[in-house]
C-alpha positions in Angstrom: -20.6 68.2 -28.0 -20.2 69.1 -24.4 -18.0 66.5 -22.1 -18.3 65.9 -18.2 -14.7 66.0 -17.5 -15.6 65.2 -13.9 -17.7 62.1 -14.5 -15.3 61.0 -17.3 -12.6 61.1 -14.6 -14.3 59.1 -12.4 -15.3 56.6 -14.8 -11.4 56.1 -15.7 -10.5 55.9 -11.9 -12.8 53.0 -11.0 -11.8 51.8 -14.6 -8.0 51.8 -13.2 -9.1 50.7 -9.9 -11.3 47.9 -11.4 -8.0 46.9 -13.3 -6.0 46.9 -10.8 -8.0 44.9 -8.2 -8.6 42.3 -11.2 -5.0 41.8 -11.6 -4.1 41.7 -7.6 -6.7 38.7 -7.5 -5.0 37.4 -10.5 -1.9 37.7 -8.8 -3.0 36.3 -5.4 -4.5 33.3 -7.6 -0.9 32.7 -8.5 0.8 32.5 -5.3 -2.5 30.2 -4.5 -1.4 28.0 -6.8 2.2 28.3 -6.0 1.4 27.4 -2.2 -0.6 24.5 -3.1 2.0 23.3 -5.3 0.7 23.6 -8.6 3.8 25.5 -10.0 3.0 25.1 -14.0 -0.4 26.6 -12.7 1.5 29.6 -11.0 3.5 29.9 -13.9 1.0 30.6 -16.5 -0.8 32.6 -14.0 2.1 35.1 -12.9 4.0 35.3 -16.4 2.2 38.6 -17.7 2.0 39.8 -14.5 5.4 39.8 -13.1 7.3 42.6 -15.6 4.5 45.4 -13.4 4.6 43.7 -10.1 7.4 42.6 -8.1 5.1 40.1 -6.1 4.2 38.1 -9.0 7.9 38.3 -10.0 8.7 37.2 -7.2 6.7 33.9 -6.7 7.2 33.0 -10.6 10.6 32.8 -10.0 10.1 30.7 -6.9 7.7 28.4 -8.8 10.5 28.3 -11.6 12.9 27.3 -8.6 10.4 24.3 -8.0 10.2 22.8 -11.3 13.9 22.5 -11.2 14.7 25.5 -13.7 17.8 27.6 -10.9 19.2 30.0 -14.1 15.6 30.7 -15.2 15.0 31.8 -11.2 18.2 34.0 -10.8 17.1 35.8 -13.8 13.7 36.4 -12.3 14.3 37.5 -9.3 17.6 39.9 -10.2 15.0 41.7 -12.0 14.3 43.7 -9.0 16.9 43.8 -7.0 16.2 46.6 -4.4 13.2 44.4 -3.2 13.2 41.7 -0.3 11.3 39.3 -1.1 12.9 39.0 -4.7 16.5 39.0 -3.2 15.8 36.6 -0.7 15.1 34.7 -3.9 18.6 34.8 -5.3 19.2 33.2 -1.6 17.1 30.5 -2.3 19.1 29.8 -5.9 22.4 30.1 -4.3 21.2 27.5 -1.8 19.8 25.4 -4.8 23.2 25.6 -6.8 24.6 23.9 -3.5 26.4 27.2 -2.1 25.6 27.6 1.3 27.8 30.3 2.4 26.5 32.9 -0.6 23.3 31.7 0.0 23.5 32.2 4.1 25.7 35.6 3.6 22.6 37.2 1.0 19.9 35.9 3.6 22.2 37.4 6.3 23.1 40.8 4.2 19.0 41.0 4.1 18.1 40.7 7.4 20.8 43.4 8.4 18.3 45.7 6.5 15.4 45.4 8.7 14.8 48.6 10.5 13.6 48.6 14.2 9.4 48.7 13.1 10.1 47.1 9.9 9.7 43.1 9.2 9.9 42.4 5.8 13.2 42.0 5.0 13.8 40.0 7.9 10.8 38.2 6.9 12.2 36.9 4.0 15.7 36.4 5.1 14.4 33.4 7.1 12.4 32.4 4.3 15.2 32.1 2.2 16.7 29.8 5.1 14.0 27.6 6.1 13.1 26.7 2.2 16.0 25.8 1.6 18.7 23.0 1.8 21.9 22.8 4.1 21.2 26.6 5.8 21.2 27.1 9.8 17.3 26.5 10.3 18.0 27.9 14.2 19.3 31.1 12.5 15.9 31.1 10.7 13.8 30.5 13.6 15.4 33.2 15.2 15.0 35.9 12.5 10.9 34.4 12.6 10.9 35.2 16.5 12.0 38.8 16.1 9.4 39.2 13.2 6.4 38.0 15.2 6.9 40.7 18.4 6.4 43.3 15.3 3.5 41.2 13.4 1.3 38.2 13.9 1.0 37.4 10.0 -0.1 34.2 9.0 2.6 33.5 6.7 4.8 33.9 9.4 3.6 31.6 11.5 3.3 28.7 9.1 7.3 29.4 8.0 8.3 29.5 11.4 6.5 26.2 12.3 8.0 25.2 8.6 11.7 25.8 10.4 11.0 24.0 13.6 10.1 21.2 11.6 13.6 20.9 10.3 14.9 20.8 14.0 15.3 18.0 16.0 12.3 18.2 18.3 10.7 21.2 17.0 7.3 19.3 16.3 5.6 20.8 19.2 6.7 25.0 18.3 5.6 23.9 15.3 2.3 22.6 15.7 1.6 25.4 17.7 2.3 27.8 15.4 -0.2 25.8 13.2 -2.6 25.6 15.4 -2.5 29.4 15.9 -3.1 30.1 12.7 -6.3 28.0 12.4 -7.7 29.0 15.3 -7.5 32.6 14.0 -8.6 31.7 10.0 -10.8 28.3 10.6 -10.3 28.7 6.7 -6.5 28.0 6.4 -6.4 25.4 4.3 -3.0 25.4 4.3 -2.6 25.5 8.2 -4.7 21.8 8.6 -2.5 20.5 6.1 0.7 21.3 8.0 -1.3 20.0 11.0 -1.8 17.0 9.1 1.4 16.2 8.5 3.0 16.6 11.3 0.5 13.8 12.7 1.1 12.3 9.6 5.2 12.4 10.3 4.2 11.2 13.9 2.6 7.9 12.8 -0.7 9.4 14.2 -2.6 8.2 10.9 -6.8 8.7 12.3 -5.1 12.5 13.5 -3.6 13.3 10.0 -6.8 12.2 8.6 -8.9 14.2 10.7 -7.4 17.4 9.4 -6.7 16.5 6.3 -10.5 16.8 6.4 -11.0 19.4 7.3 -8.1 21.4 5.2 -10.6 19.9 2.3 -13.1 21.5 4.2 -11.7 24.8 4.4 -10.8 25.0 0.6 -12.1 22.1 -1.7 -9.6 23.1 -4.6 -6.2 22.9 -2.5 -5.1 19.5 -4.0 -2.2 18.9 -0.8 -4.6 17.4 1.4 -5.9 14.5 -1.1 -2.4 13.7 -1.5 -1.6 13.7 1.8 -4.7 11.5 2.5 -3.7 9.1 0.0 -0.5 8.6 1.2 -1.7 8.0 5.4 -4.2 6.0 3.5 -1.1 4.4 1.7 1.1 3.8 5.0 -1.7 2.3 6.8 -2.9 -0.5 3.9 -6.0 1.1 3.3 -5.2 1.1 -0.9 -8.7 1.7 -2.1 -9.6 5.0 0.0 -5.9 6.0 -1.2 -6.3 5.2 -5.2 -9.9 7.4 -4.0 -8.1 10.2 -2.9 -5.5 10.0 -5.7 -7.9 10.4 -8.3 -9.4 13.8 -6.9 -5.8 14.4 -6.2 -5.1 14.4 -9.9 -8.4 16.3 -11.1 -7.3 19.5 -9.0 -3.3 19.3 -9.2 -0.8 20.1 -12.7 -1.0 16.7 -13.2 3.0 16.5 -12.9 5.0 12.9 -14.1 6.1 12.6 -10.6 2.4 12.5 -9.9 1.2 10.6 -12.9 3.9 7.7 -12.1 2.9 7.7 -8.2 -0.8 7.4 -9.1 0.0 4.1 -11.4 1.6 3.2 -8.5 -1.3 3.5 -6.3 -3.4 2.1 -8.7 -1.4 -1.1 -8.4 -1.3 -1.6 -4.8 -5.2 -1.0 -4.8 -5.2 -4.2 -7.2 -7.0 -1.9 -10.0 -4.3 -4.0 -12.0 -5.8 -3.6 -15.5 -6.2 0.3 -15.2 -2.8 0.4 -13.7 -1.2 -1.5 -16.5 -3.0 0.9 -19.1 -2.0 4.0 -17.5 1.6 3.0 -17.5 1.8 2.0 -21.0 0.5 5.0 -21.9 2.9 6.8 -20.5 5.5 5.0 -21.3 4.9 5.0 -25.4 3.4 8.7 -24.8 5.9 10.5 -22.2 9.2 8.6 -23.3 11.8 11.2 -24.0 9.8 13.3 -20.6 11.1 10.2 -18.5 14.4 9.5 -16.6 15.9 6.1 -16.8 14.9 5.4 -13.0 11.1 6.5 -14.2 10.9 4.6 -17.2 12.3 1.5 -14.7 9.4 2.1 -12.2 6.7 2.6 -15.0 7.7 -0.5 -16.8 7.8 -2.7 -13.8 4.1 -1.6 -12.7 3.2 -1.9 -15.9 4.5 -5.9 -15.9 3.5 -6.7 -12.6 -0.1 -5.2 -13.2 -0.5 -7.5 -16.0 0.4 -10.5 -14.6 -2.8 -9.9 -12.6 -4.8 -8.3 -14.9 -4.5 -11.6 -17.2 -1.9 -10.7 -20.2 0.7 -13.0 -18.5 2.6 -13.5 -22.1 2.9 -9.8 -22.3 3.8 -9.6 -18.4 7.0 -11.7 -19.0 8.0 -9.7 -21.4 7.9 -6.4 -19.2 9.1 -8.1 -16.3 12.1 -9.3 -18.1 12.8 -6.1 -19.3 12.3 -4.4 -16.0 14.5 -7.0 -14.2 17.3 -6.2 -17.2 17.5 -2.5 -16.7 17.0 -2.5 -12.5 19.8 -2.1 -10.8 19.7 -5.8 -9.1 20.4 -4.3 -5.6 17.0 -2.0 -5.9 15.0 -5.5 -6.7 13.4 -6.5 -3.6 12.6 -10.2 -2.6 9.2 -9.3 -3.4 9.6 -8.9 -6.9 11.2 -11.8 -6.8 8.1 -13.5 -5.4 6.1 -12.0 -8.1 8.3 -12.9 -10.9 7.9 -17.1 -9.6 4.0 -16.5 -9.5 4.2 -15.5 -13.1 6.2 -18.5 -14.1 3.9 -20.7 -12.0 0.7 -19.4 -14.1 2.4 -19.9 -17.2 3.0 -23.6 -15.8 7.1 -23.4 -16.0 7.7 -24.9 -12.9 11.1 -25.1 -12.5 11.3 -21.1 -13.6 8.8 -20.6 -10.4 10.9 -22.5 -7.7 13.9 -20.7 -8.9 12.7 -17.2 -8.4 10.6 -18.1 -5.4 13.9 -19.9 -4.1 15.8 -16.1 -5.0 12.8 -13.7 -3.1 13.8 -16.7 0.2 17.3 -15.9 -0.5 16.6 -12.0 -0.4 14.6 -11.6 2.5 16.5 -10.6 5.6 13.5 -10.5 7.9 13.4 -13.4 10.7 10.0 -14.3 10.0 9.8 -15.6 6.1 6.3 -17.3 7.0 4.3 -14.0 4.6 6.6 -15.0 2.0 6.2 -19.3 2.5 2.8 -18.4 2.8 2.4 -16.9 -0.7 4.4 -19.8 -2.6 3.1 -22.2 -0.8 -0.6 -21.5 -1.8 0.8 -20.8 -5.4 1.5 -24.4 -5.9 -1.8 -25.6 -3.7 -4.1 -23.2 -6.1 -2.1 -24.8 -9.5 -2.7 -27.8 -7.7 1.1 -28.9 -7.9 0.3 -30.5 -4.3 3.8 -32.2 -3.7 5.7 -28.6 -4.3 3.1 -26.5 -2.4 3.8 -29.0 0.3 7.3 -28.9 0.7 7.0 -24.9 0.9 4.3 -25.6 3.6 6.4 -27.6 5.5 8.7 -25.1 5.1 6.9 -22.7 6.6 6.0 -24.5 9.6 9.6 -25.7 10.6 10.6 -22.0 10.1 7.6 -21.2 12.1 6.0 -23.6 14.2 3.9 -21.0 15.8 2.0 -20.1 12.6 -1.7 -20.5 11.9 -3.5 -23.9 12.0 -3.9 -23.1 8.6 -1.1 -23.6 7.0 -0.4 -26.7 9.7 -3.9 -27.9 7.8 -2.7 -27.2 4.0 1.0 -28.6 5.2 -1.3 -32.1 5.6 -3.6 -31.5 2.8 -1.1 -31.1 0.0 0.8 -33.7 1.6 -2.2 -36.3 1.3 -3.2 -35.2 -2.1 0.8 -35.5 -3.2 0.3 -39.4 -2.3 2.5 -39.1 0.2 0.3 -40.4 3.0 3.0 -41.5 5.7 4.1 -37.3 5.4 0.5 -36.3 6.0 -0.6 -38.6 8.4 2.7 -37.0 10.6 1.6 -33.7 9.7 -2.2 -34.1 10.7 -0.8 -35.8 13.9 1.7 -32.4 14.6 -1.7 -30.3 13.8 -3.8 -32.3 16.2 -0.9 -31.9 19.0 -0.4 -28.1 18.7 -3.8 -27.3 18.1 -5.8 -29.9 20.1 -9.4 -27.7 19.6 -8.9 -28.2 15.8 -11.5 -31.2 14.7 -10.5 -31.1 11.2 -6.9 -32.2 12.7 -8.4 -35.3 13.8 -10.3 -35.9 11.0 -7.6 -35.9 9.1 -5.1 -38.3 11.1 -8.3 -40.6 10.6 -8.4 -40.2 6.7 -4.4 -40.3 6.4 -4.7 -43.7 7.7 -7.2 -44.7 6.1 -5.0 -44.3 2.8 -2.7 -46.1 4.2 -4.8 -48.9 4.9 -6.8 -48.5 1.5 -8.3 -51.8 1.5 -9.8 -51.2 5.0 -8.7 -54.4 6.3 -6.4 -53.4 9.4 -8.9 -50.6 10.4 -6.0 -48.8 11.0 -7.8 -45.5 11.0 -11.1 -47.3 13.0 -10.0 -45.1 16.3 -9.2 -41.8 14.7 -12.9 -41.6 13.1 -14.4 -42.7 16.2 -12.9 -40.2 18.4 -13.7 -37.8 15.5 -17.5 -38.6 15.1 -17.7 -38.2 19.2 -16.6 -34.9 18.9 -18.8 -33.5 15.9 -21.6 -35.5 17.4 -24.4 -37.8 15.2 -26.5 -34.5 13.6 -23.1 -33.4 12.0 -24.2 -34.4 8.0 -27.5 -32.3 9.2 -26.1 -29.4 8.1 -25.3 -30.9 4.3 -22.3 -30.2 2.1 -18.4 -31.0 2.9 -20.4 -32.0 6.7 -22.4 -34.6 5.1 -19.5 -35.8 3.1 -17.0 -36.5 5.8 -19.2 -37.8 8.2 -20.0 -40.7 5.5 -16.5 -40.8 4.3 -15.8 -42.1 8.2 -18.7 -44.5 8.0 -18.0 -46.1 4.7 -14.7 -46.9 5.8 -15.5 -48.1 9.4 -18.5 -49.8 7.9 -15.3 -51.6 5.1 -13.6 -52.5 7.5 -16.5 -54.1 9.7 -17.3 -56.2 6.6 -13.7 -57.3 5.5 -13.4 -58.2 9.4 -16.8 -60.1 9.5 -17.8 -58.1 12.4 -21.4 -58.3 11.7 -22.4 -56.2 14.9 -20.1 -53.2 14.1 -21.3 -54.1 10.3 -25.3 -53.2 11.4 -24.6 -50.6 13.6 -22.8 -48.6 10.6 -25.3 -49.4 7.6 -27.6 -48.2 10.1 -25.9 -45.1 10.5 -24.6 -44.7 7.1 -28.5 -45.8 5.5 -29.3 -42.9 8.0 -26.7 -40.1 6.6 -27.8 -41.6 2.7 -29.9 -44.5 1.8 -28.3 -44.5 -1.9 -24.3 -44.4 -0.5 -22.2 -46.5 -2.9 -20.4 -48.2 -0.5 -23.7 -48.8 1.6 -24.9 -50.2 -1.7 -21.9 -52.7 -2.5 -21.6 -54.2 0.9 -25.9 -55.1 1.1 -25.3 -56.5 -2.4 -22.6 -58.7 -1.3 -24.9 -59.4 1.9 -27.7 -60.5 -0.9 -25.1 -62.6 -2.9 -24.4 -64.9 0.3 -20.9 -63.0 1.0 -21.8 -62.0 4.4 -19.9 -62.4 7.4 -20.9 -65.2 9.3 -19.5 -64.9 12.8 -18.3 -61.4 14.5 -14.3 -61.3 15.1 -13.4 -61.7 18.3 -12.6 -58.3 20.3 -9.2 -57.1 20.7 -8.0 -56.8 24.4 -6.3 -53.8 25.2 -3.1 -54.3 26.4 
């Protein structure tokens, strides 16, 4: 049988070459992954490739470095020692290991290699530098400078505006350097997401979202930028479109427990408390000998404080407790505090409440408490415990006496429905001064009086309706509900008080207007049934003279 050693040759060459350019995607896949931060990914990826290739070597033992394994890295990279990038490595581990003067004199030993056209080596000397911890980042920037009159790589460019970071006023160098490298590759993913955080550092949140954008834009399967947006979506209160981002955050990245514990956490603060409270639990009986003590803490605490909303309460306690056992009491912040009394107030243990909403007060070194007033106060008012929610309102308002009519109106309202009309009727009166536009305020006074006088016979609170109806006008029950009901409430009681005082021209001129507001009122109805029965007023009191 006859062979075509030519075309059998060619076949094996393209075969080779075919090989070959497979495994150099594979291995450019890897340091993909390892740039996006998905080192387990880069691991798995660049294992059978790095004994043949001293790239993939390279940025396994760097990914290594990441997940916190230094001894597994050294090993790594000493396996080829004559290369750069590989003993700018052991740089990096010496730096790692907390030895900044081997790690500064092998980064320095590299650079000294670099040959008058060459860049490599000088390259990855400042590499070595600006990843690392506690090295001379001005050194790095320098070696960068010199590299970029002999290349204008990319990778360059986004280490040396890496570096200026790391520099006291280096944001500008290095958001140029960003910038350049977008403007050449409009599909540097990588590049918008420096971008984005160095708005993102600047407190320029609508920026750091723009190009967070468009790094998704330029590569939908880099995972940095939905992390990124969920934390300026974090920073800026915007929980939902953060717990959004989070969860495509966690479909494209290794899924790490750092993440995994930050994404309960997110879930939390969006209020998803029932998935949050799940997703902790489950790690927590699933990833338990994965977990530090300070994880376990934060898991258990989420997991607590997302039930207590979610509706276990009984189960919540339980948590809680345990959280607040194993914290360290100075990492417990008045707001958990807070949370803990809001517990015991829906489990209806009172004096539990007050104690730890006394203890978030206590904690809280901020000027203005009123936030935290606010959120006790109207935990008491919603239980309907009106005479505690009242005394946190009032509170609030001495600590605050510029705060919201609002709480100056609740401060009343629990008052009154405490029974303790006197305190209300002072209140409403405060409410009424400070916020004179407020009609309620008046209202109010009028029906804190009325208490007072509850057999209507002084017509104490005769004035305060009257000046109240003048200002709503006569068509106010026209537009039903609570409207309807207080304009009679001030008519039955002027129209009382007109009867007990036999004024039988104030009495007409309110069954009039009360008949008007609703023929079938029960007051209406007592008063022309004690007309009927002969108990009407014979003569009008005489008018009081103002004096």
């Amino acid at each position: 049988m006859s062979y075509n050693m030519k075309k059998g040759i060619t076949m094996i060459a393209a075969l080779v070459l075919t090989i070959s350019a497979t495994a150099q995607q594979t291995v450019a896949d890897g340091i993909k992954m390892y740039n996006y931060k998905k080192y387990q990914s880069a691991e798995r990826i660049l294992e059978p490739l790095a004994a043949g290739n001293v790239q993939a070597n390279y940025y396994l033992g760097l990914a290594y470095l990441e997940t916190g394994d230094a001894a597994k890295a050294n090993a790594t990279f000493t396996k080829f020692p004559e290369d750069p990038a590989n003993i700018s490595g052991t740089a990096r581990v010496a730096f790692a290991n907390k030895d900044v003067a081997k790690g500064t004199q092998i980064a320095k030993d590299l650079a000294a290699k670099t040959k008058k056209k060459e860049w490599v080596p000088e390259k990855f000397a400042a590499d070595a530098i600006a990843y690392s911890e506690g090295g001379d980042y001005h050194q790095a920037i320098v070696w960068y400078t010199d590299v970029l009159t002999k290349t204008d790589d990319a990778d360059v460019h986004i280490g040396i505006g890496d570096a200026y970071r790391k520099v006291a006023g280096g944001g500008g160098d290095a958001m140029n350097n960003y910038e350049h490298v977008t403007e050449k590759d409009a599909k540097n993913s990588l590049g918008f997401t420096r971008i984005g955080d160095l708005w993102y550092e600047a407190h320029n949140y609508q920026s750091a979202l723009d190009n967070y954008a468009k790094a998704k834009d330029a590569d939908n399967t880099n995972p940095l930028p939905y992390k990124s947006l969920a934390d300026a979506y974090a920073r800026s209160g915007n929980f939902p479109k953060s717990l959004e981002n989070m969860k495509t955050y966690m479909q494209l990245s290794d899924n790490t427990l750092t993440d995994k514990i930050y994404y309960a956490g997110i879930q939390y603060e969006a209020q998803s408390f029932c998935d949050a409270a799940k997703y902790a639990g489950d790690m927590l009986n699933n990833s338990g000998s994965q977990l530090t003590k300070d994880q376990i803490i934060e898991l258990t605490g989420i997991e607590g404080y997302s039930e207590a909303s979610c509706g276990d309460s009984v189960k919540a306690l339980k948590d809680l407790r345990t959280y607040f056992q194993m914290q360290n009491p100075s990492k417990i912040k008045p707001g958990d505090y807070i949370q803990m009394g809001k517990l015991f107030l829906k489990l209806d243990q009172l004096d539990s409440a007050g104690y730890y909403y006394n203890k978030g007060i206590a904690g809280d070194t901020a000027q203005n408490k009123t936030d935290i007033y606010r959120q006790v106060a109207e935990g008491f008012r919603l239980k309907k415990e009106w005479c505690k929610s009242a005394e946190w309102y009032n509170n609030m308002v001495k600590a605050n006496p510029n705060t919201q009519p609002l709480d100056y109106f609740y401060r009343g309202y629990t008052y009154y429905y405490c029974r303790t009309y006197d305190a209300a009727l002072s209140s409403f009166k405060e409410f009424e001064t400070k916020y004179p536009d407020q009609p309620s305020a008046s209202y109010w006074v009028a029906k804190s009086q009325a208490a007072i006088d509850s057999d209507a016979t002084n017509g104490t609170a005769n004035d305060a309706f009257i000046k109240w109806l003048g200002v709503v006008g006569p068509d106010y029950y026209k537009a039903g509900g609570a409207k309807k009901s207080d304009q009679k409430t001030a008519y039955e009681y002027l129209l009382a008080v007109a009867f007990n005082k036999k004024d039988k021209e104030k009495l007409k001129e309110y069954e009039d207007k009360l008949r008007e507001i609703d023929p079938d009122d029960t007051v209406l109805k007592q008063i022309e049934d004690a007309e009927k029965s002969g108990n009407a007023p014979k003569k009008a009191a005489p008018a009081k003279t103002k004096k």
